[in-house]
MIBADO-623923 format. One record per residue: x, y negated, z negated of N, C-alpha, C in turn; residue number from 1. Coordinates in steps of 0.2 Angstrom, whole numbers. Layout:
{{X; Y; Z}; {X; Y; Z}; {X; Y; Z}; NUM}
...
//
This chain:
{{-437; -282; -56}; {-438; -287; -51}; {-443; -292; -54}; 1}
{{-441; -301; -53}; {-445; -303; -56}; {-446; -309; -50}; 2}
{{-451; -312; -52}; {-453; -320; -47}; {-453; -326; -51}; 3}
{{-450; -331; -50}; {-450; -336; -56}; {-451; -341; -51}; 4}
{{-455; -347; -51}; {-457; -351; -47}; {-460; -357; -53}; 5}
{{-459; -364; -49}; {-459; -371; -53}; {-467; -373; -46}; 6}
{{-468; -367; -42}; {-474; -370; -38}; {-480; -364; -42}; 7}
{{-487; -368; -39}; {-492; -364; -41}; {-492; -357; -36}; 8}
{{-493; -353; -42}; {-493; -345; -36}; {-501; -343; -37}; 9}
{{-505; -343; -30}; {-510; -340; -29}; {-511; -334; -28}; 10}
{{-506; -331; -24}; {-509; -323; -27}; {-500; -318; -25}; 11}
{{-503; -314; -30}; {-498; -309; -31}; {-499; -303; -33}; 12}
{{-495; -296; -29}; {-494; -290; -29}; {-488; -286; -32}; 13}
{{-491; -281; -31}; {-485; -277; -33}; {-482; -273; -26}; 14}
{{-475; -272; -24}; {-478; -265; -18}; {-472; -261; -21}; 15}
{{-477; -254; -21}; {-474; -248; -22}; {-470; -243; -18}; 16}
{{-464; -240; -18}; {-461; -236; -15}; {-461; -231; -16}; 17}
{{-465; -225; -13}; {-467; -219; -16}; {-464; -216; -23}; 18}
{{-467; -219; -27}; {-469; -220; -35}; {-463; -222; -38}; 19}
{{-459; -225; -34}; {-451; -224; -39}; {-452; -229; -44}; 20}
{{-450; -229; -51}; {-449; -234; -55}; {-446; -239; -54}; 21}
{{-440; -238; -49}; {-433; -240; -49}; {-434; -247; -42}; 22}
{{-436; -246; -37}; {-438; -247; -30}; {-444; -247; -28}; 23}
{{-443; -257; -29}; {-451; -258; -28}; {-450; -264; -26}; 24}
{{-457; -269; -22}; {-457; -276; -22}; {-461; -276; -26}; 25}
{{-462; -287; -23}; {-465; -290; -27}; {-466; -294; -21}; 26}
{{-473; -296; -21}; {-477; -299; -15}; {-479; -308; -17}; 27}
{{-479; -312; -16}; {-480; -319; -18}; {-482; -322; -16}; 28}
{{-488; -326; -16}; {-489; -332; -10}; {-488; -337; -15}; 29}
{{-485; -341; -13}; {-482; -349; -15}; {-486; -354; -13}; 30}
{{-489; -358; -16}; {-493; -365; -13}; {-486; -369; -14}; 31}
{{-483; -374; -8}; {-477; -378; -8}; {-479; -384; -4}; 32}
{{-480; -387; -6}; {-483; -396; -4}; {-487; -393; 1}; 33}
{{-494; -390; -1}; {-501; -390; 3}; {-500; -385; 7}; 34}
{{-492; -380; 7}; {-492; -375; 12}; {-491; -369; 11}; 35}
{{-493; -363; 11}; {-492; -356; 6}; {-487; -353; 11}; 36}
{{-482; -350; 7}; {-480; -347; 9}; {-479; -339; 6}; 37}
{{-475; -334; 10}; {-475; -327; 7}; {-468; -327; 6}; 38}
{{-468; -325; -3}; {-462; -322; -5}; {-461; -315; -7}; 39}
{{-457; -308; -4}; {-454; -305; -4}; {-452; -306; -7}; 40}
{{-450; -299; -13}; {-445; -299; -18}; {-442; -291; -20}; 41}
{{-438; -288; -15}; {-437; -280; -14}; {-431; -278; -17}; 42}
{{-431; -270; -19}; {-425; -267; -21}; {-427; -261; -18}; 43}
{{-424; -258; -12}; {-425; -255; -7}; {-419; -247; -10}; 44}
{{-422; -241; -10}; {-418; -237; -13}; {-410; -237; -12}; 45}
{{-407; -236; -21}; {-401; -235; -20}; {-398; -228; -19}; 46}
{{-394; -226; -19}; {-387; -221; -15}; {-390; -217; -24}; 47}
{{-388; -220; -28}; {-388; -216; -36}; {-382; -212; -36}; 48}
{{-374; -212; -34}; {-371; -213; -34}; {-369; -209; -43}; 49}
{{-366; -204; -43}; {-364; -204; -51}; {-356; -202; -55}; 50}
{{-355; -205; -58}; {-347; -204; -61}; {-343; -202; -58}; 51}
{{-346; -192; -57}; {-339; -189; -52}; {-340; -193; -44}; 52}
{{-346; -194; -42}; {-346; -196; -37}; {-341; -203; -36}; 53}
{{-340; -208; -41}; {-335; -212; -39}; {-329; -208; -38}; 54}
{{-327; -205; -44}; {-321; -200; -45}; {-317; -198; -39}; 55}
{{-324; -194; -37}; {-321; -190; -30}; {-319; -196; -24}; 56}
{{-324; -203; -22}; {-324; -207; -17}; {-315; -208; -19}; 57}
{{-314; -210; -26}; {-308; -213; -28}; {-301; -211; -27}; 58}
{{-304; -202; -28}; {-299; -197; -27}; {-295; -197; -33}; 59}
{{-299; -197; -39}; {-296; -195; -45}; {-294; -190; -47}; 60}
{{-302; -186; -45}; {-302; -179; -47}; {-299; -174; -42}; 61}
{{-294; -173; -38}; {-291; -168; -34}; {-292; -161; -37}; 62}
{{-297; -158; -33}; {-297; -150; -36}; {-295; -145; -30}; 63}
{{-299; -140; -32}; {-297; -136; -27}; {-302; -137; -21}; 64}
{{-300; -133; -13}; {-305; -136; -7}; {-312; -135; -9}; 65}
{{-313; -129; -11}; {-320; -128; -12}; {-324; -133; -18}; 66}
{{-322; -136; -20}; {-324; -140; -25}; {-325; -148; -21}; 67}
{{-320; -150; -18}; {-321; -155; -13}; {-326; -155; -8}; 68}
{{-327; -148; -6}; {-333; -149; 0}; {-339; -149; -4}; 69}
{{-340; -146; -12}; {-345; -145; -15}; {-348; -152; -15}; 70}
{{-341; -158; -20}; {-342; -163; -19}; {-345; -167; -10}; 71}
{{-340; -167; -8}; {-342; -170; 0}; {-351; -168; 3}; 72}
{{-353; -162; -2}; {-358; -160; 3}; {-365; -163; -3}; 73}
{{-363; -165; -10}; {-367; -167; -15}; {-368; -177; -12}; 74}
{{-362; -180; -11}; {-362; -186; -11}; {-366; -189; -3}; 75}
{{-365; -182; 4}; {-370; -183; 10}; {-376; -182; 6}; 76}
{{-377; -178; 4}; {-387; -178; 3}; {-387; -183; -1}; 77}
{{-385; -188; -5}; {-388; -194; -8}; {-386; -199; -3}; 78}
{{-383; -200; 2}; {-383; -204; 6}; {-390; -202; 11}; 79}
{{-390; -196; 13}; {-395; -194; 17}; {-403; -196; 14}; 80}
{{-404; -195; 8}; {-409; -193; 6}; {-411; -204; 5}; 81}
{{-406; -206; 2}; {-407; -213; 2}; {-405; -216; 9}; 82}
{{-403; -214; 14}; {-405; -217; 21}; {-413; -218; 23}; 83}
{{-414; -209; 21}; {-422; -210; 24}; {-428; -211; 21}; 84}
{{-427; -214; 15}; {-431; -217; 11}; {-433; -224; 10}; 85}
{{-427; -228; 14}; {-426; -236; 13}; {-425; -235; 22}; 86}
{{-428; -231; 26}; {-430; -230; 32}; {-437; -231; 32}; 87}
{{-440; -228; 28}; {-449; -227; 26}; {-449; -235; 23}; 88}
{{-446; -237; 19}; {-449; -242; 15}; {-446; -251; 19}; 89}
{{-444; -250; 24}; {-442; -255; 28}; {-448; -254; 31}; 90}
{{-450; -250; 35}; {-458; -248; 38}; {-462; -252; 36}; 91}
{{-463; -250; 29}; {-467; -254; 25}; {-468; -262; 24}; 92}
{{-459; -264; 25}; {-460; -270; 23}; {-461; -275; 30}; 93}
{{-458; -272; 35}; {-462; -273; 44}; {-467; -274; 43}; 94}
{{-471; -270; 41}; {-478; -271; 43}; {-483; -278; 38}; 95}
{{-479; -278; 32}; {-480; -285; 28}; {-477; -289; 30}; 96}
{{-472; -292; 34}; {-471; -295; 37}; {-478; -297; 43}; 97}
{{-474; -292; 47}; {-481; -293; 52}; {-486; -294; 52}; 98}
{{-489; -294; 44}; {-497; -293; 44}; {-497; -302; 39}; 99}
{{-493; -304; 36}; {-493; -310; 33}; {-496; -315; 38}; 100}
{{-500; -317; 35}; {-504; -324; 39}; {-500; -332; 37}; 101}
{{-494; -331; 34}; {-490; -337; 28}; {-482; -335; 34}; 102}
{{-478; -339; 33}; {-471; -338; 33}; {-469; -336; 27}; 103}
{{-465; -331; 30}; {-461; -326; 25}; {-454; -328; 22}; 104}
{{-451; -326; 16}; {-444; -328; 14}; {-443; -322; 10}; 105}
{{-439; -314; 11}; {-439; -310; 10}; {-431; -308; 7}; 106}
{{-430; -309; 1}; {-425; -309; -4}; {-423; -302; -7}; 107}
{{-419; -299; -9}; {-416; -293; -13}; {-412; -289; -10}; 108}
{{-410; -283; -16}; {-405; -280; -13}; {-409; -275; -9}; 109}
{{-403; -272; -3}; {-406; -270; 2}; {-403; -264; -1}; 110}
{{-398; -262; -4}; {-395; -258; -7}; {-391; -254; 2}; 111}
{{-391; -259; 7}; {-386; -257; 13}; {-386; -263; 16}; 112}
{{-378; -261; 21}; {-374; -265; 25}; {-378; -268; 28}; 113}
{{-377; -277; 32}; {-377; -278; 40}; {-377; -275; 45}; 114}
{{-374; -267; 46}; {-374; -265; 51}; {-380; -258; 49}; 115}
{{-384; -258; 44}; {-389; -254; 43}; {-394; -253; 46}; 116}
{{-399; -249; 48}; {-405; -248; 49}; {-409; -253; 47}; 117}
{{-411; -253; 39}; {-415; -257; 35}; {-412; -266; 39}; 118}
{{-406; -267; 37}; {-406; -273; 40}; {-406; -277; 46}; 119}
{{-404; -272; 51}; {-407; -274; 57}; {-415; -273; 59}; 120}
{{-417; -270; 57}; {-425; -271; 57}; {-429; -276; 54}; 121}
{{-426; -277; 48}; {-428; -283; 44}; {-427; -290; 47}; 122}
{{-420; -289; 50}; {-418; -295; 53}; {-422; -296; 60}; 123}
{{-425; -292; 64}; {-426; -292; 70}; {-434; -298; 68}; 124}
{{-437; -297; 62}; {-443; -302; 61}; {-439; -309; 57}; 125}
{{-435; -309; 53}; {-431; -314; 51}; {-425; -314; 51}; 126}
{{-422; -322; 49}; {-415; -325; 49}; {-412; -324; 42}; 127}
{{-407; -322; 45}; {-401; -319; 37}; {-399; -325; 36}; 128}
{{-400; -329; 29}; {-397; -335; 27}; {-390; -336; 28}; 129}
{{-386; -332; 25}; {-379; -329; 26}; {-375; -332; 31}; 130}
{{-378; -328; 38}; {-375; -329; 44}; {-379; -337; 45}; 131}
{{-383; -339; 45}; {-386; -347; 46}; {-381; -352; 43}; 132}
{{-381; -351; 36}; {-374; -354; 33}; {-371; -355; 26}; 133}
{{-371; -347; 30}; {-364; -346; 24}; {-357; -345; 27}; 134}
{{-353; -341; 23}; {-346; -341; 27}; {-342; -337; 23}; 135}
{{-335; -334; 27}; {-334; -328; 21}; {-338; -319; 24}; 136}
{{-335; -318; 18}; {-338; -309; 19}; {-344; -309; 16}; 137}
{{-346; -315; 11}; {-350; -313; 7}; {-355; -309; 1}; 138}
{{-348; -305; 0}; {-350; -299; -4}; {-356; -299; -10}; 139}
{{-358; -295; -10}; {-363; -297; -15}; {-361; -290; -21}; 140}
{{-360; -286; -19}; {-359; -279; -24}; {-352; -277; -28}; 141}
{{-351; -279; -31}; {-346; -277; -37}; {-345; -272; -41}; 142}
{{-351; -268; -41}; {-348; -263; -47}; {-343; -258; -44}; 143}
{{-341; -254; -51}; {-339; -248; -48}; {-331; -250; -44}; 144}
{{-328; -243; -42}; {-322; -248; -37}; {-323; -243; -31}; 145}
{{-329; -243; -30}; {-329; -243; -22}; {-331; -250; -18}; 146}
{{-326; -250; -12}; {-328; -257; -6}; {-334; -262; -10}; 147}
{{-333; -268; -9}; {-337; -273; -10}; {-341; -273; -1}; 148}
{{-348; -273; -5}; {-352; -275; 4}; {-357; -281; 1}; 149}
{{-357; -283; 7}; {-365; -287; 6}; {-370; -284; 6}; 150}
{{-373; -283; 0}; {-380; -277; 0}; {-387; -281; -2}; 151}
{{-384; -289; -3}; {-388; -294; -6}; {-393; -299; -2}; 152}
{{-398; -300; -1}; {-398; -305; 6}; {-405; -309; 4}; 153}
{{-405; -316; 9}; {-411; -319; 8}; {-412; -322; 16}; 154}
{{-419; -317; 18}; {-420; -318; 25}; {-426; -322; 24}; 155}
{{-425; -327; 32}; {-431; -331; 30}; {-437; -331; 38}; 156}
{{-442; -334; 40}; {-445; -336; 41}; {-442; -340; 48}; 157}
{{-442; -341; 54}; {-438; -348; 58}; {-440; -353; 57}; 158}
{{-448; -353; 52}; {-450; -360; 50}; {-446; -365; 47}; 159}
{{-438; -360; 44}; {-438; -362; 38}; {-430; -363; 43}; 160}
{{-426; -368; 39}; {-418; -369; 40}; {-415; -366; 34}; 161}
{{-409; -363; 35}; {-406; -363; 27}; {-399; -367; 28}; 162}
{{-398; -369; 21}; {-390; -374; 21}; {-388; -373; 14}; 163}
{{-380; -370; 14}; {-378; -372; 8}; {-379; -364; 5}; 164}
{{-381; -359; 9}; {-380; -351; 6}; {-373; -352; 3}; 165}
{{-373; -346; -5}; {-368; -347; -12}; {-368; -339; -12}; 166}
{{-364; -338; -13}; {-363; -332; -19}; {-358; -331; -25}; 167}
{{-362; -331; -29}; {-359; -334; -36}; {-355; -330; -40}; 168}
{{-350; -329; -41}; {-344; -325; -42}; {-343; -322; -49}; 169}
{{-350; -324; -52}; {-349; -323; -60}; {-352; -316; -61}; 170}
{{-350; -311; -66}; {-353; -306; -64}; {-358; -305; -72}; 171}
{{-363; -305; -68}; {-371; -304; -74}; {-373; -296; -72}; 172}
{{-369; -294; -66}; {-372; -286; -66}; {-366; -282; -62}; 173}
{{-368; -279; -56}; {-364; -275; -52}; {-365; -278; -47}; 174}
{{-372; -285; -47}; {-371; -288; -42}; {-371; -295; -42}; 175}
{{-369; -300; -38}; {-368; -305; -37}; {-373; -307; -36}; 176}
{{-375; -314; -39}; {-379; -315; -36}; {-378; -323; -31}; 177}
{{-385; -324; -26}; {-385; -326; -19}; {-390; -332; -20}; 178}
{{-390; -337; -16}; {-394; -343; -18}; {-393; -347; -10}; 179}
{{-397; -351; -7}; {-397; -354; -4}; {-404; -359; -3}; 180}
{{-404; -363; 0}; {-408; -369; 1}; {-412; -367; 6}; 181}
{{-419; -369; 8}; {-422; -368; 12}; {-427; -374; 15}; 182}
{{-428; -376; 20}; {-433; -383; 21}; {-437; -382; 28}; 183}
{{-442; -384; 29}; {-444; -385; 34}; {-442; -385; 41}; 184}
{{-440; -381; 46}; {-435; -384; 52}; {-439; -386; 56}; 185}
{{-445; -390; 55}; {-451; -392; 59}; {-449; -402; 58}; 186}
{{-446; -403; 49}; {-447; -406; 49}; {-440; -413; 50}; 187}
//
């Protein structure tokens, strides 16, 4: 995770999610024509998803039943276990929301859907660019060939308008990347 900005940055953090390497933020305050604001920059735990696990989703590998429920019972617990951990770390990022004294613009993968946990809590303090104005499915997640979701997002502040939300089709990873405009809606 990185933060690249053409404004002065006054103060910046790291936030950690229980020690993981992998899932973590970046905390940012922005000075932008005389006004600071807070940027958010997360990657909220993933699934970890591994080779046979595509296989099996894929249904490549047909074995026998007991091997199928071994898989089915190995691919629940990384769903489980990454549920309840990007349940903890939305917690976390609530409470920096709520505690920011700046308007917020809270950027990354959420590594889950719209109809998620983590996103409708996040979204309950801010606005999905996306649905303000974009259009489409929006997908953001390309790897692998499981289902494309939007797992990508840039929520903002109601200070802020957004216009012109993108999702750029070019593929630099497994994920797409998201871009959209943001201004003042004061002004």
């Amino acid at each position: 995770i990185a933060t690249f900005t053409t404004f002065p940055v006054i103060y910046g953090e790291a936030i950690y999610f229980d020690r993981s390497p992998h899932n973590l933020g970046l905390l940012t305050d922005i000075l932008i024509n005389g006004d600071t604001v807070r940027l958010l920059n997360i990657h909220l735990q993933s699934i970890l998803l591994q080779k046979e696990d595509y296989k099996f989703i894929n249904m490549e590998s047909m074995e026998d039943d007991a091997d199928k429920i071994k898989d089915s019972k190995r691919i629940i617990a990384r769903l489980k276990t990454a549920f309840l951990k990007r349940a903890n770390q939305t917690a976390l990022m609530e409470g920096i929301i709520s505690d920011s004294p700046y308007p917020v613009i809270l950027c990354g993968d959420f590594n889950d859907t719209p109809s998620s946990y983590a996103y409708r809590r996040l979204t309950s303090h801010l606005i999905d660019s996306f649905c303000e104005s974009g259009m489409g499915l929006g997908r953001t997640y390309c790897g692998e060939s499981v289902p494309a979701f939007r797992i990508d997002y840039i929520l903002h502040d109601r200070k802020f308008k957004s216009y012109e939300y993108n999702t750029i089709t070019k593929k630099l990873s497994d994920h797409y990347p998201v871009t959209t405009y943001l201004v003042d809606s004061r002004r």
